[in-house]
C-alpha positions as CSV (number, residue, x, y, z in Angstrom):
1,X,0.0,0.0,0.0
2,X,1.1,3.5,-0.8
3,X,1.4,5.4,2.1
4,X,2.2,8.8,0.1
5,X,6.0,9.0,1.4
6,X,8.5,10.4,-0.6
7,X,11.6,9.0,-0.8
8,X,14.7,10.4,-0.5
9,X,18.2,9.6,-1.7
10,X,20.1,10.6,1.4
11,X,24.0,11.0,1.6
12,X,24.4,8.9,4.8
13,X,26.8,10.8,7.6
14,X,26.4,10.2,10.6
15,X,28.7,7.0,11.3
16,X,29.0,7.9,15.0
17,X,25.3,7.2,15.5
18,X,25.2,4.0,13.8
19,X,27.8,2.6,10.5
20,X,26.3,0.9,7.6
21,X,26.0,-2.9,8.2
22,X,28.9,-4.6,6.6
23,X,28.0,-7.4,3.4
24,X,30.1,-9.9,5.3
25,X,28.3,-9.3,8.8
26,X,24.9,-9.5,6.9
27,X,26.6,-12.9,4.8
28,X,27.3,-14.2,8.5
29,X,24.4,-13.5,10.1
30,X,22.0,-14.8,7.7
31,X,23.9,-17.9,7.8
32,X,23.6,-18.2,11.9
33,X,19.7,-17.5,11.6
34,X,19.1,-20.1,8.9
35,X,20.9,-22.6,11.5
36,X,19.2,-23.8,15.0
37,X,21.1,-24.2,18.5
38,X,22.1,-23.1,21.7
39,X,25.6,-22.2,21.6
40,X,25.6,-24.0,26.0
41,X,23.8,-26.7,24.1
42,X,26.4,-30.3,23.8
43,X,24.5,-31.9,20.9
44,X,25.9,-31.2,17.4
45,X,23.4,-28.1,16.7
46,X,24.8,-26.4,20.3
47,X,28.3,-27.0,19.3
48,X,28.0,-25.5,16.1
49,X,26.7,-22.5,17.4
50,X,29.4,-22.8,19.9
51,X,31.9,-22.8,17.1
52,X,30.4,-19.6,15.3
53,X,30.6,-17.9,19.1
54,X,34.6,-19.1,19.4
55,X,35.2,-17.7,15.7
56,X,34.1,-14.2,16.3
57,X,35.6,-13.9,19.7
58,X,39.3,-14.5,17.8
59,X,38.2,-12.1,15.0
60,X,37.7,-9.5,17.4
61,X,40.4,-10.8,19.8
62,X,42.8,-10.6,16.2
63,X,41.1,-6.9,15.9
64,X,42.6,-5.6,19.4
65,X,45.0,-7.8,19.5
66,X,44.1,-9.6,23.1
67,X,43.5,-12.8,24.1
68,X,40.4,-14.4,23.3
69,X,39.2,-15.4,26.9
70,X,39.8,-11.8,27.9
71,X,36.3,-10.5,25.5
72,X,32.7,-11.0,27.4
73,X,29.9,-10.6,24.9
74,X,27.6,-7.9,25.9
75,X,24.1,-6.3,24.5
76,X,27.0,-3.3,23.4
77,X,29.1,-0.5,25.1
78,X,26.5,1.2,27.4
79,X,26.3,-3.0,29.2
80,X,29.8,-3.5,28.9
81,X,30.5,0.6,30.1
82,X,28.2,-0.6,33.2
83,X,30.0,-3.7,33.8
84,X,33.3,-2.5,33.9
85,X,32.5,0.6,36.2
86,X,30.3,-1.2,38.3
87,X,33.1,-4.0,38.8
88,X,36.1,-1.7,39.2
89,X,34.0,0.9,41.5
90,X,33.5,-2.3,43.8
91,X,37.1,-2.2,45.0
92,X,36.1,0.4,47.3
93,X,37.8,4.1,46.8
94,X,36.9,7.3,44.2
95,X,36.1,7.2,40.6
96,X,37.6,9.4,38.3
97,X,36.2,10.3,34.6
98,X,36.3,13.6,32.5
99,X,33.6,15.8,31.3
100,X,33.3,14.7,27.7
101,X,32.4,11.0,28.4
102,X,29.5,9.3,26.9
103,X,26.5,9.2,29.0
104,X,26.6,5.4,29.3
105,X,29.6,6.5,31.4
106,X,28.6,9.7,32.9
107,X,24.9,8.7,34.5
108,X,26.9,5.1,35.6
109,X,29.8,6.8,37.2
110,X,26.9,9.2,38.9
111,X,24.6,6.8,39.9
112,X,27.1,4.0,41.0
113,X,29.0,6.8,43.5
114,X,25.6,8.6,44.6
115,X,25.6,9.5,48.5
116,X,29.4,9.1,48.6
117,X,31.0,12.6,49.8
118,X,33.9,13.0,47.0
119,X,33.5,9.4,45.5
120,X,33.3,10.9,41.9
121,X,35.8,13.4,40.5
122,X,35.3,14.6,37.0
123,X,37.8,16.2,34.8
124,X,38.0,19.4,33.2
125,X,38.9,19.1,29.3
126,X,40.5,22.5,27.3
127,X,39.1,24.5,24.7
128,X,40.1,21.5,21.9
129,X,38.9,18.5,24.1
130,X,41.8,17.7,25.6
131,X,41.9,15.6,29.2
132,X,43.5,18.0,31.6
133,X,46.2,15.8,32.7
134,X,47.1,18.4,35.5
135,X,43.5,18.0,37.4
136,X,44.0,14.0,36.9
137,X,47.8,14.5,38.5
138,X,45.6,15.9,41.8
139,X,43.0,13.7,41.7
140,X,45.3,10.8,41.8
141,X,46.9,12.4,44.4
142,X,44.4,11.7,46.9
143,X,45.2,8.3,47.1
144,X,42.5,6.6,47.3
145,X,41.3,6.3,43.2
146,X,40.1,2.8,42.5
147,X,39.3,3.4,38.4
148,X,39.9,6.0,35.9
149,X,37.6,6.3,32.9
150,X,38.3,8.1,29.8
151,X,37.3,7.7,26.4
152,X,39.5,6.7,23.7
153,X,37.8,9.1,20.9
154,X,35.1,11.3,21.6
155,X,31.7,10.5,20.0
156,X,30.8,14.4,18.9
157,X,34.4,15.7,18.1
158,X,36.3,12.8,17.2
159,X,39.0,14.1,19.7
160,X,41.3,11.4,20.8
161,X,42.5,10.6,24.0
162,X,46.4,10.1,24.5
163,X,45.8,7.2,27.0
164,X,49.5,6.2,27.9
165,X,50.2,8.9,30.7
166,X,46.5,7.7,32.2
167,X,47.2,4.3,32.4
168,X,50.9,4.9,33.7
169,X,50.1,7.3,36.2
170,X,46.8,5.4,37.5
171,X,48.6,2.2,37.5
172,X,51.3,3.9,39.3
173,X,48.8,4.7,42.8
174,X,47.1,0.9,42.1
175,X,44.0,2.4,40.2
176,X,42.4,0.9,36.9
177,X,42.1,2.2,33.6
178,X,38.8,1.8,31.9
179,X,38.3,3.2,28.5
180,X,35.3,3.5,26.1
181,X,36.7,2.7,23.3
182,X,33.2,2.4,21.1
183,X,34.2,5.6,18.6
184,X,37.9,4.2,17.8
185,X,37.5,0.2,17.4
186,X,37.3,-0.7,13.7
187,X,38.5,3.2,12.8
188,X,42.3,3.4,14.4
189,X,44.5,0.9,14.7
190,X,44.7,-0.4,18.5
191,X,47.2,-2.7,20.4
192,X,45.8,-3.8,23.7
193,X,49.1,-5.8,23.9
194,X,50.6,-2.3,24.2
195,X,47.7,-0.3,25.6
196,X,47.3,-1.9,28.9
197,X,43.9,-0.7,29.9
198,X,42.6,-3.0,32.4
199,X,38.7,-2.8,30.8
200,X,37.7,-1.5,27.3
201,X,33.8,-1.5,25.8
202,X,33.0,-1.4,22.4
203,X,30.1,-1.7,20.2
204,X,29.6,-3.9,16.5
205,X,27.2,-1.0,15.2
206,X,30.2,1.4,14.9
207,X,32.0,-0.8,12.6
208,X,30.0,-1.9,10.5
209,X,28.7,-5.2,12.8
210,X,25.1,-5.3,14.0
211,X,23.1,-3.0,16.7
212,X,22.5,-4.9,20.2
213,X,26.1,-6.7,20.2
214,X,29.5,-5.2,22.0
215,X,32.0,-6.4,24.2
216,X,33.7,-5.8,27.2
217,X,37.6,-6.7,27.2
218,X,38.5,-7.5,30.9
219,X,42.7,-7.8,30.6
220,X,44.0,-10.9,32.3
221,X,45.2,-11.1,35.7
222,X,42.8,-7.6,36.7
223,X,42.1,-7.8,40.4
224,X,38.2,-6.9,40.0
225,X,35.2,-8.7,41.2
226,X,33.1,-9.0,38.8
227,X,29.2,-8.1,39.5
228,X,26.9,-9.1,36.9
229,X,23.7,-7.1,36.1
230,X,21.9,-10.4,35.0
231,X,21.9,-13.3,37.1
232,X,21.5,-16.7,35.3
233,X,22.8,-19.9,34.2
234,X,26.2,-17.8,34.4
235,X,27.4,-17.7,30.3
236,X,30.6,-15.3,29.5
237,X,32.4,-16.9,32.9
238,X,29.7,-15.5,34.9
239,X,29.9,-11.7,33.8
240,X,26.8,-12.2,31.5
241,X,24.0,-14.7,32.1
242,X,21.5,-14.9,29.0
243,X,21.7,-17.0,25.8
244,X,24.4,-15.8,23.8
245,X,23.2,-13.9,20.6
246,X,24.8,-16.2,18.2
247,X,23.8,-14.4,15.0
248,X,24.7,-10.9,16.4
249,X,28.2,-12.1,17.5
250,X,29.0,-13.5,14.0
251,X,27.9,-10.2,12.7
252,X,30.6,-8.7,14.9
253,X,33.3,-10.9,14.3
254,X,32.5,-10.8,10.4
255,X,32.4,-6.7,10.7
256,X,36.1,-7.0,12.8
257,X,37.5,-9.1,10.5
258,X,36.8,-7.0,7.8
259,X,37.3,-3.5,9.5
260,X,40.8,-5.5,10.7
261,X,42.2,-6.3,7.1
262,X,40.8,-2.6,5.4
263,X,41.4,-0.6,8.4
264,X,44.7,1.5,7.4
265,X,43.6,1.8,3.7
266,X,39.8,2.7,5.4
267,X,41.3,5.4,8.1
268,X,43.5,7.3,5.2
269,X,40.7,7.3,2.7
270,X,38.0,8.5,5.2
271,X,40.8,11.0,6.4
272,X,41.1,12.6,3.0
273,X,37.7,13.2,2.7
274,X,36.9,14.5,5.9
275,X,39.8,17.7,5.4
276,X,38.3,18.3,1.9
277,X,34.6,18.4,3.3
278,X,35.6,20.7,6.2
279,X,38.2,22.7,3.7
280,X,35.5,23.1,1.7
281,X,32.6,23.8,4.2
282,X,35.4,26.4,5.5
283,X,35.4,28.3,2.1
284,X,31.7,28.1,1.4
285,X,30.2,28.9,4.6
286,X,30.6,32.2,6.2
287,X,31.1,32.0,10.1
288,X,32.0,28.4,10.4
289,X,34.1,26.7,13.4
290,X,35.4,23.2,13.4
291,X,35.7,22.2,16.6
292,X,38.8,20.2,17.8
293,X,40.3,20.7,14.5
294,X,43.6,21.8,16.4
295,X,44.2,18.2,18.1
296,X,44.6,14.1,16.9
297,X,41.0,13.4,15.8
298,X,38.5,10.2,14.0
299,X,39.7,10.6,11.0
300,X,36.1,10.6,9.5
301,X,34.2,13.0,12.2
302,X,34.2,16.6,11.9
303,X,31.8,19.0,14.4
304,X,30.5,22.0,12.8
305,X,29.2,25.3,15.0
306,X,27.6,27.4,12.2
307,X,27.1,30.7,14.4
308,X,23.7,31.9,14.9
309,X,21.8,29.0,13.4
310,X,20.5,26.6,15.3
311,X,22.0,22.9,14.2
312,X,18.0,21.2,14.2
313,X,16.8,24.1,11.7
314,X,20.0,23.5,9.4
315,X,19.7,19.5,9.5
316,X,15.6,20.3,8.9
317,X,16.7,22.1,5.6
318,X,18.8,19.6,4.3
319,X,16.7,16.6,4.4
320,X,18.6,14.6,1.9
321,X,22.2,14.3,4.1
322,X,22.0,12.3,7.4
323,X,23.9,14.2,9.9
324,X,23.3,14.9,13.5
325,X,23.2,17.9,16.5
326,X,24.7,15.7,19.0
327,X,25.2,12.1,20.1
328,X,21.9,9.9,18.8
329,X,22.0,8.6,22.8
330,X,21.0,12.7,23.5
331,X,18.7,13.4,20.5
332,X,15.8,15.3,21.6
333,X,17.2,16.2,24.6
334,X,16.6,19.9,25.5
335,X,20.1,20.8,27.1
336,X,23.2,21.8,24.7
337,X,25.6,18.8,24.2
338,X,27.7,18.6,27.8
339,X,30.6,18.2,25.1
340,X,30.7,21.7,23.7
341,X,29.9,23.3,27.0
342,X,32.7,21.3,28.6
343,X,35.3,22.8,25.7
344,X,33.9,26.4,26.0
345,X,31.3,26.6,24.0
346,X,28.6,29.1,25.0
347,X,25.0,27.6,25.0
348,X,23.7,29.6,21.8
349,X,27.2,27.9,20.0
350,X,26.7,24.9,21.1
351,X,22.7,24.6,20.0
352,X,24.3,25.5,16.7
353,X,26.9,22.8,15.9
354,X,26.3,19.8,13.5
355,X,28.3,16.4,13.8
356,X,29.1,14.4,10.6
357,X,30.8,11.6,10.5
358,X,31.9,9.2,7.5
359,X,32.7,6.1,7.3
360,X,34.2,3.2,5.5
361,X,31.4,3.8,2.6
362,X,31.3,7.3,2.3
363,X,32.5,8.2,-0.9
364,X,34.0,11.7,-3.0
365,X,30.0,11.9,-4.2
366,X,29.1,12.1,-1.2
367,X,31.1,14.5,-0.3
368,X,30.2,16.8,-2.7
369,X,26.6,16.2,-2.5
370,X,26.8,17.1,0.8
371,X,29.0,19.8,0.5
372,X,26.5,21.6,-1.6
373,X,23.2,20.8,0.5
374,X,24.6,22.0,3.6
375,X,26.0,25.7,2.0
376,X,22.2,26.0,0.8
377,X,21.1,24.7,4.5
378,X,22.7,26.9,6.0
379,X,22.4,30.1,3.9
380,X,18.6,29.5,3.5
381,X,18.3,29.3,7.4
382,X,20.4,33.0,7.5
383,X,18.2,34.3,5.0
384,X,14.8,33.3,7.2
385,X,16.3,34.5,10.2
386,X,17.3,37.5,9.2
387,X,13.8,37.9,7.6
388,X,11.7,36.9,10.7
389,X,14.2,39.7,13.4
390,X,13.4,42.5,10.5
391,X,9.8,42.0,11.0
């Protein structure tokens, strides 16, 4: 039945929301759904889904180059960001996190130190994003700092992190190190063999695997008790009771696979056309500001504060490019993004900024599609404003 919709070719940018599914993932999961069996099953049909389980967890195990045994399975990054915090936080001592974290880290840190005097300390970030590593210095310095969170790449800038000095020093005073690394898997190359975080949370959907599948990556040898949410027949060693998704875990191992072998060629590619798109937006908008632009970023996410227009009227006018005001976690929200405002931003800036981000099929087209429906956004926006104050 014709429902009267139009539709739209849309240039899709807005990767940090959610990627494109990969053709292997779908090639992968297709094949678990057309198979029965219960991957705790011992019959032949539970041991094949057993096998498809083992398979991904080395993909993504090959991915971040860990151990295998060292990857739980989780729903995605805001189960496996709850796990890790609420684990590590169980040790008994302060919290520490910076201002620009995800909420999944944010609301969990809050809520999981809530009625403890001084239990959670949050750190200041500079005008580009950047961790103050000063204010972490004195908040170790209290001595009594069980786990520090901080993001690997943020989800609105595509700042990244430097995560070496935060591990060293937290290690240093006996505190973990738990990083959210959901923005950066599949887009940077990342050692864990060299990074030694103690926890990391991810999720497929960023890289081109499925929605509703992540991980948490608990290192070996971590002094932590673990405290599952779900309480069960005890699958993922206890962390994560529940059937295991079979089909959504070979999606994500299919997805890390592929993001694993393409990932340098991907990153410069996407690189490329993220400095011609902002080069570009530069030249053609007036009163433009790329936020972070002065620091290590995604190489395919670029935030946008067009001054004095107001990011939901601009993505309103250009219907045909997916982009986005904020995280997709905070859309509709009525509060600017606690992102900007951390970095500086003033409120009416911050109300004004647009996120794109591209991804491993974004292509020059696309670019310059979008190039050309955002300049007419944004100057068709202007033109009403300045129409509606003259009346």
């Amino acid at each position: 039945m014709d429902d009267g919709s139009v539709e739209v070719d849309v240039v899709y940018l807005d990767y940090n929301a959610t990627a494109p599914l990969r053709p292997e993932a779908l090639d992968v999961i297709l094949a678990a759904f057309s198979r029965v069996g219960n991957a705790s099953s011992v019959h032949q049909a539970g041991r094949d889904a057993a096998t498809r389980v083992d398979n991904a967890r080395r993909q993504l195990a090959d991915l971040l180059n860990c151990h295998p045994a060292e990857i739980i399975f989780t729903s995605g990054a805001t189960e496996a960001n709850n796990l890790a915090l609420r684990a590590a936080y169980g040790r008994g001592g302060a919290l520490v996190t910076t201002a620009v974290e995800h909420p999944a880290v944010l609301e969990t840190a809050r809520a999981i130190t809530a009625g403890a005097s001084g239990a959670l300390v949050v750190l200041p970030v500079d005008k580009d994003g950047t961790v103050d590593y000063r204010a972490l210095d004195a908040a170790l310095d209290r001595g009594d700092v069980s786990v520090v969170s901080a993001m690997l790449a943020n989800n609105e800038t595509g700042v990244l992190t430097d995560l070496e000095p935060i591990v060293k020093a937290a290690h240093d005073v006996g505190a973990l190190v738990h990083t959210d690394a959901t923005q950066y898997v599949g887009r940077l190359p990342l050692d864990l063999a060299e990074l030694e975080v103690d926890l990391l949370s991810l999720s497929a959907h960023k890289f081109g695997g499925p929605q509703g599948i992540g991980a948490l990556v608990v290192r070996r040898g971590t002094s932590l008790p673990y405290m599952p949410l779900l309480f069960g027949g005890g699958q993922e060693r206890g962390w994560r009771a529940g059937t295991l998704n079979v089909a959504g875990i070979a999606g994500l191992g299919a997805a890390a696979d592929t993001a694993r072998r393409q990932l340098n060629e991907e990153a410069a590619r996407v690189a490329e056309l993220r400095d011609v798109f902002e080069a570009e937006l530069v030249a053609r908008v007036p009163d433009c500001v790329i936020n972070g632009k002065r620091v290590p970023r995604l190489p395919g996410v670029t935030s946008v504060t067009f001054r004095g227009v107001p990011a939901d009227a601009v993505l309103a006018a250009m219907p045909d490019v997916a982009a986005s005001d904020g995280s997709a976690c905070a859309s509709g929200a009525p509060s600017p993004s606690h992102v900007l405002l951390a970095m500086g931003l003033s409120r009416e800036d911050a109300d004004a900024t647009v996120r794109f981000s591209l991804g491993y099929a974004t292509s020059r087209r696309d670019i310059e599609r979008s190039l050309a429906a955002v300049a007419r956004a944004v100057g068709r926006t202007r033109t009403v404003l300045a129409a509606t104050a003259c009346r």
